[in-house]
N, C-alpha and C positions, 0 to 999 in steps of 0.2 A: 454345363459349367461355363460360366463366363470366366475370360481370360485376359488379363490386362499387366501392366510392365507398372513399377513406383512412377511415382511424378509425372502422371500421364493423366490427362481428362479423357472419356473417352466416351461420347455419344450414342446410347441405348434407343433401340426403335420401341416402337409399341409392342411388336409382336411379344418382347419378352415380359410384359408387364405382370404375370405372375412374380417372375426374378425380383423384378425391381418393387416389387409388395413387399419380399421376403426381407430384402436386402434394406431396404428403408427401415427397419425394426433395431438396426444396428449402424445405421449411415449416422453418420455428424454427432456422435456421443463422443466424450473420450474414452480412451483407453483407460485409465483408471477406473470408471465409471463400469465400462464394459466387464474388464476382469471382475469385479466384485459380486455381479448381479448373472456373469456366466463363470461355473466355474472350472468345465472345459475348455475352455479358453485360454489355450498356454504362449506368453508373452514370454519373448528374447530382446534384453536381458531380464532378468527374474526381478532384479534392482530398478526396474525403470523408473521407479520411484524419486533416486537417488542421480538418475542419467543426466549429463549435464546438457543433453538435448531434450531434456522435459518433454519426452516424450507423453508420458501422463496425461499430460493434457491436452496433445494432440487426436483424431479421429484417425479409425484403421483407413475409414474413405469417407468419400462427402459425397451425398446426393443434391443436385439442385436441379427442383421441378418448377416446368415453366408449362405455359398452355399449348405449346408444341414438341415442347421435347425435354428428354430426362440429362442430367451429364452424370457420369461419378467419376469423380477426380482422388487420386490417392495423392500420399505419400511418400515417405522415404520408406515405409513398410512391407513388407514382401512375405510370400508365406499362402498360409491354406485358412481359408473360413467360409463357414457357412450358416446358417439359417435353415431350420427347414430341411426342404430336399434342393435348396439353393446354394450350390456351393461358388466361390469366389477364388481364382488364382492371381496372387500378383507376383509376376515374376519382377527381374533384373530388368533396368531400361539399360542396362550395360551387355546383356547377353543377345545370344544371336539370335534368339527368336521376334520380333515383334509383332505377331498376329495378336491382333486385338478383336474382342469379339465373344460371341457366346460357338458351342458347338453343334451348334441348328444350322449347320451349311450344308452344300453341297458334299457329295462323298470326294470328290476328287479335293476339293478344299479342306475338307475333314482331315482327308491322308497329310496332306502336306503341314495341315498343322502339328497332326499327331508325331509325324517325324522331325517336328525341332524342339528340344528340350533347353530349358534354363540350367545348360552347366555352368555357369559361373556361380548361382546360387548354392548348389550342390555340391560345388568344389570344395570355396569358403566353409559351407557346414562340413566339410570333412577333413578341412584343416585345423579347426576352431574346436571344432565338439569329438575329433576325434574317434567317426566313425567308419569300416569300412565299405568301401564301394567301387564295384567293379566295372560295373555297365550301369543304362539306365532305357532299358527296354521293357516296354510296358505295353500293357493292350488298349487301356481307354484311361479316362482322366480320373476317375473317380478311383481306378485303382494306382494312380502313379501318388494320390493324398496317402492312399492307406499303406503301399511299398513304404512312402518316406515317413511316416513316423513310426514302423518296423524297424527300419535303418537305425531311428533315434533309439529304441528303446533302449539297447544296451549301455549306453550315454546317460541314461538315466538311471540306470539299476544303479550300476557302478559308482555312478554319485550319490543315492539309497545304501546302499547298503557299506560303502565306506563310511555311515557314521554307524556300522553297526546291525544285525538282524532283529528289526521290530516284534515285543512282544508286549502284551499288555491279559490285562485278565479278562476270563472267559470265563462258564458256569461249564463244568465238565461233568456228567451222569456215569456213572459206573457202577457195579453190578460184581463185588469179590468180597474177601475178608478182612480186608487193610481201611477195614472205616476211617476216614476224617473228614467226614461232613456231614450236612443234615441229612438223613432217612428220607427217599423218599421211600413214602407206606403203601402208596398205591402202586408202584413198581414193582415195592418186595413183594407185596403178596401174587402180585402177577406172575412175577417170576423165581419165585423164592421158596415154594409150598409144595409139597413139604419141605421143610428147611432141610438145606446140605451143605450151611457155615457161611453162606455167599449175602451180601448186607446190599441192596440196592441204595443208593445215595446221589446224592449231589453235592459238588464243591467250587469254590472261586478261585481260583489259581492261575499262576503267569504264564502266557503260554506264547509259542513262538504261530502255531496253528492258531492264526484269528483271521478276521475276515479282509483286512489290509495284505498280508500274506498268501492268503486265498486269491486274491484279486490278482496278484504278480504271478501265481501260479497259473490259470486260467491263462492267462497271455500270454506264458511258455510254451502252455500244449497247443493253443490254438497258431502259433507260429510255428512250434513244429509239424503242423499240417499243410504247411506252404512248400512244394518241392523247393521254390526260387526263393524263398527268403529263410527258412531255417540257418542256414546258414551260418546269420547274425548270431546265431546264440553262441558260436563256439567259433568266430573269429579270432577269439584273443583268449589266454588261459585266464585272466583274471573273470570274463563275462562267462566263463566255462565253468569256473568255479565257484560262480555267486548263482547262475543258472543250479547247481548242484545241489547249492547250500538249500534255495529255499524249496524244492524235489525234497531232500532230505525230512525237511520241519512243516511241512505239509503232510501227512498221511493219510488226514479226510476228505482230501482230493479226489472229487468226483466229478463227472463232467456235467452231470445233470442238475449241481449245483448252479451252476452259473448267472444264471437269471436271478436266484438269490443273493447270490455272491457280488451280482451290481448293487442290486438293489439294498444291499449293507454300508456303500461305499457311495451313496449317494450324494452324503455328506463330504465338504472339505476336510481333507486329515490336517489337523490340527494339532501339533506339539513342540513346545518348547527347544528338544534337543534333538528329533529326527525330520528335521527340517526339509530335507531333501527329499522326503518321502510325500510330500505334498507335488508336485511337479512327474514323480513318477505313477501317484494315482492317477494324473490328466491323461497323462499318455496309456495307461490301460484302459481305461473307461471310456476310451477311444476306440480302443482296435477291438475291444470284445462289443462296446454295444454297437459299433459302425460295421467290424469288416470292410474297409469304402466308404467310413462317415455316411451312413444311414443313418436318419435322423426321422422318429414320428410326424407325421401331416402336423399335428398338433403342436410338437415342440417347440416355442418361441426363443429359446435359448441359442446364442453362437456356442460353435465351435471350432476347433483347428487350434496351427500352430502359427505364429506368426513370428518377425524376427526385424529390428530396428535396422533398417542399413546401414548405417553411420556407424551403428555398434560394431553390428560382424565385420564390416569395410578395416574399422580400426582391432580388432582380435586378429582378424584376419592378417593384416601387415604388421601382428604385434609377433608375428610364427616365423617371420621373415626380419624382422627388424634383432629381435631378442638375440640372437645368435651372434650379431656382431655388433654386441654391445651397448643395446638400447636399450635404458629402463620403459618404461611404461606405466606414470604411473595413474592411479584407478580413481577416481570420485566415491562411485560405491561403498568400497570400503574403507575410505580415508587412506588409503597406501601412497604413499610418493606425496609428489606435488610439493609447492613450496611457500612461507607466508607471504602476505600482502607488505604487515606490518613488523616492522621490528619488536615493538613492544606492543607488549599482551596487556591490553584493555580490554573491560566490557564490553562485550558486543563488536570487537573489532577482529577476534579468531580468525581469519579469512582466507584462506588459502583456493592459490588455482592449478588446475593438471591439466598441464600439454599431455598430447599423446603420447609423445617421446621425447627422452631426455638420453643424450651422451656426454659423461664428465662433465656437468652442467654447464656445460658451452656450446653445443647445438641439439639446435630445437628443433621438432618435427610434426609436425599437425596432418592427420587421415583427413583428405575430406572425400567425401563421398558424392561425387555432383561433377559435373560437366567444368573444366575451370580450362576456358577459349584462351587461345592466343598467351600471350604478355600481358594480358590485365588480368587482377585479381580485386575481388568484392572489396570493398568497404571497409567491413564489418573485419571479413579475415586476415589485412591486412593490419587492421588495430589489434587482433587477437594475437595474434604473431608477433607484432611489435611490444604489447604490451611483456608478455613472456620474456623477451629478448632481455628487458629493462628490469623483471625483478629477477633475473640469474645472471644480470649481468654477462651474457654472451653474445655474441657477433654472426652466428649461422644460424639463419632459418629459415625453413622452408617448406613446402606440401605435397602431398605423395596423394594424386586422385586416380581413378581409373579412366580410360580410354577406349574409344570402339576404333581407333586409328592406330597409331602407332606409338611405339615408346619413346620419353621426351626427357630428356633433360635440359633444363635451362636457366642459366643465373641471372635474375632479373636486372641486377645493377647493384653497387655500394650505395648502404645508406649515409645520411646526413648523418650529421651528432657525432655519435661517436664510432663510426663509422659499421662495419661488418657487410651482411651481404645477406640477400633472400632467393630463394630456390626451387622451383616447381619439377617435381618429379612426375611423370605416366607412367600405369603400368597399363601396356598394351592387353586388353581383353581379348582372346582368339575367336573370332566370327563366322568366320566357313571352316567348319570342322565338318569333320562323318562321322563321329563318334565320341563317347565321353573319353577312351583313351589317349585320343589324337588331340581332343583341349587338355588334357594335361599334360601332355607332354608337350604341345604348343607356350602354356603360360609358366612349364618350369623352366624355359629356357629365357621368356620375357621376363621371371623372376631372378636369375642369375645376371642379365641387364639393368635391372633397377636397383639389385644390392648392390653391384658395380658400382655404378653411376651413385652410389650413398656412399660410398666409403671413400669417395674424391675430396668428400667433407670432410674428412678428418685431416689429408694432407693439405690441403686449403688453410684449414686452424694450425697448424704447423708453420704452413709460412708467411700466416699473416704474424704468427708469436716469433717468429723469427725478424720478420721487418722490425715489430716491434722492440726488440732485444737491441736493433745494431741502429 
């Protein structure tokens, strides 16, 4: 497995040149491009269509081949993909690990990579998607892909089956006296002769038992064969009780289906109103055909789960912001955000969404990226400004993360009409010994950075006070 951090180039030798055959099948396409044509391939957010980082049309990584050497440079994207039997990790360039590399090293280098994991990635998804996790102790890499979209699945039923238990029609054969449907004639006389009132038949009917529900069943039982991960199914009474539900509505549940049971679901589920069940097929079709994302010599298809940084960065501080009074509002679904234009002409609809919004008088931007010293980009500082100007408020400022320490710092009052801009850190914890010790390291750097946020409120307080007198 080769292993690399977002926003990193990172320099391939020859020796791996099978990797980099696999991996080139999928380098420098976009992501729109990529989901359509694999449909194991599950993208965060689900919207990124709609992401106002156009990620779409960004690549998961780039290859550039030269007559002495290979590079593949990523991303803001982070997550699990592969090709092949080539799989690909991009972790956090924020977390403590930075071994970069494939895992064709020495054993002694092996062990030390094996022993640092990307908890900051792992946090985020468990703040964000709300799953639980305790530890993150694994034997090899190929089983830490298949642990973590276990972890996920519950995250996914629960968002399936809150729009409901999927059924749709099926052709059901039965063999009694309660006919309502065609004969079949070569059944009955098979089983029917001499007659003893019993009608063999077939009918088309609604049924909760189809091969969508099948599939979900299958990745029950086969998680309930994991001593260390079962667990997942009954962390929480609602994934206890959807686990239940579809046990229940399954009774042709056999295990020697399964191979059939992929092979039904090969296709994208496709429908109008159980929208959510398309995203939970990815993730079954995963753990039953993979086990460890095993993939055919032959298959040219990606797979994995991948995840936009900038997104979960901003979800992520929306878990922390939310509670003390920060809207958030969303692009995706037109939620929040504010217009351009007073009046509503053709083609001038236009609205923009800060990441956070307080009493529409401070403003708050996720950025997810290294932001040095007292300077701030160009670009973020117009984006910032520009916001300030159509809510007509006076505080803004950016909340990114850190591999140093926690910062708070008022850059200066602006011109015009005056207010003030604001760079918030949240300290990322680095030398930890375990996933329990970083969270308990970043809950106490998170109780620092909400601190350091709610200064802005009595800030707005007594600039409206100067103001008043």
């Amino acid at each position: 497995m080769l292993v690399t951090t977002d926003n990193t180039a990172l320099e391939l030798t020859e020796a791996q040149q099978r990797d980099k055959d696999n991996l080139s099948l999928i380098a420098n396409k976009s992501i729109g491009e990529l989901v359509k044509s694999n449909p194991e391939l599950l993208i965060f957010p689900k919207h990124f269509e709609d992401n106002e980082d156009d990620i779409a049309c960004d690549p998961i990584f780039e290859l550039a081949l030269t007559d002495t050497k290979t590079v593949l440079t990523t991303g803001n994207i982070m997550g699990f993909v592969g090709v092949q039997n080539t799989q690909l990790k991009i972790q956090s360039r924020f977390a403590q690990t930075s071994i970069n590399g494939f895992n064709g090293m020495s054993n002694e280098a092996s062990r030390k990579e094996e022993s640092k994991e990307d908890y900051f990635l792992h946090y985020m998804l468990q703040k964000v998607l709300y799953f639980n996790l305790f530890d993150l102790k694994h034997s090899n890499n190929q089983t830490k892909v298949f642990d973590f979209l276990v972890y996920l699945f519950p995250y996914f039923l629960k968002k399936a089956l809150s729009q409901g238990l999927y059924k749709e029609y099926q052709k059901k054969a039965y063999n009694d006296s309660n006919l309502r449907g065609t004969i079949d004639i070569k059944a009955h006389l098979q089983r029917n002769l001499p007659f003893r009132g019993s009608v063999a038949y077939r009918v088309r009917e609604h049924s909760f038992d189809n091969p969508l529900t099948q599939l979900i069943r299958h990745t029950i039982e086969l998680i309930k064969q994991k001593p260390n991960l079962r667990d997942v199914l009954h962390n929480d009474s609602e994934t206890l009780d959807f686990v239940n539900l579809i046990v229940q509505h399954t009774p042709s549940y056999h295990v020697r289906d399964q191979q059939t049971v992929i092979n039904a679901n090969r296709n994208p589920f496709v429908h109008p109103y159980f929208t959510e069940y398309r995203s939970l097929q990815k993730v079954c079709l995963q753990i039953l055909r993979h086990d460890g994302l095993k993939y055919a010599e032959n298959d040219d298809k990606a797979y994995g789960i991948l995840f936009d940084g900038a997104w979960l960065w901003e979800e992520y501080l929306n878990t922390l912001l939310h509670d003390i009074g920060y809207k958030h509002p969303t692009n995706n679904n037109r939620q929040g955000g504010i217009k351009v234009y007073k009046q509503k002409l053709s083609g001038n609809n236009v609205r923009r969404y800060p990441d956070f919004v307080k009493d529409d008088c401070i403003i708050l931007d996720a950025k997810y990226k290294h932001m040095q010293g007292n300077r701030i980009n160009r670009d973020d500082l117009n984006q910032i400004l520009s916001y300030l100007f159509l809510y007509q408020a006076n505080i803004g400022g950016y909340i990114a993360p850190a591999v140093d320490n926690n910062l708070a710092l008022n850059m200066g009052v602006l011109n015009g009409f005056g207010g003030s801009i604001h760079k918030f850190k949240l300290a990322i914890p680095q030398q930890v010994a375990s996933y329990q010790a970083f969270k308990t390291a970043i809950a106490q750097n998170e109780v620092n950075l909400i601190n350091n946020i709610k200064l802005l409120s009595l800030e707005k307080g007594m600039q409206d006070g100067l103001a008043k007198a």
